[in-house]
C-alpha positions, 0 to 999 in steps of 0.5 A, a space after each residue: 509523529 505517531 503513526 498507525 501500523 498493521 501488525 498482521 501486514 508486510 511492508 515495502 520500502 516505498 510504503 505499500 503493505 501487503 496482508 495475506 487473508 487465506 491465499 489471497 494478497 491485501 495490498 494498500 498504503 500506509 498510514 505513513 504514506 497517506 500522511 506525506 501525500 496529505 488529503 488524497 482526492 483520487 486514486 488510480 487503480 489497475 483492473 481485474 485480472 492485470 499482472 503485479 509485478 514486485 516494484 512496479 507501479 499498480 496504480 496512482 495515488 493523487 493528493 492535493 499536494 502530489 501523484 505518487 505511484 503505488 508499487 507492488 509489494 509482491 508479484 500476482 494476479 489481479 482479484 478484486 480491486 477497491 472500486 468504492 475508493 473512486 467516491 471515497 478517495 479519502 478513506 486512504 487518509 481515514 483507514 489506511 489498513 481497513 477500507 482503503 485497501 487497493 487492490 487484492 491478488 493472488 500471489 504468484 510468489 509468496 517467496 517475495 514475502 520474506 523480501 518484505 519488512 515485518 512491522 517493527 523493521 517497518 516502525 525503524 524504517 519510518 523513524 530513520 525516514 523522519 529523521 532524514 525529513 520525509 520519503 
């Protein structure tokens, strides 16, 4: 399987990515994720203003198939959050890297970054989790 990935992104093991765009943290799921979910029909954000915390849940992301949290690739605080995913939950599926971003954050540290795979440890990463069949 051919999956799509972000060379300008940052990546958790649980599949979040994280974009720096100037001071201001991107943050969605990848293409992987949106392929073992299957066609996702709703997704839960946090609000504007709330605290991510690295590793804990900022959200849900519901398929037909399954819920699955999504996790904060880094610590920060709540900007903006991707209100057009409530009518357009399928665009996780479409365009993982671009319109269905979830949430951006302002960084409180961007020393968790360096916790984070860059693209080709994430590509190693996604072809030893296929191997072992699935997540």
């Amino acid at each position: 399987m051919s999956y799509k990935f972000d060379p300008q992104a940052k990546y958790a093991k649980s599949h979040e990515w994280v974009r720096m765009e100037g001071d201001v943290a991107v943050i969605g799921v990848s293409d992987y994720a949106q392929h073992l979910l299957s066609d996702v029909v709703y997704v839960e954000l946090p609000e504007v203003g709330d605290t991510l915390t690295q590793g804990e849940s900022l959200g849900t992301v519901e398929s037909v198939k399954a819920a699955e949290d999504a996790y904060a690739p880094i610590s920060g605080e709540v900007l903006e959050v991707n209100a057009a995913l409530e009518d357009n939950p399928e665009w996780v599926n479409e365009d993982p890297y671009g319109k269905a971003w979830l949430v951006k954050a302002a960084p409180s540290d961007l020393g968790q970054l360096a916790d984070l795979m860059d693209i080709a440890t994430y590509e190693k990463y996604v072809a030893e989790e296929e191997e072992k069949g699935g997540h």
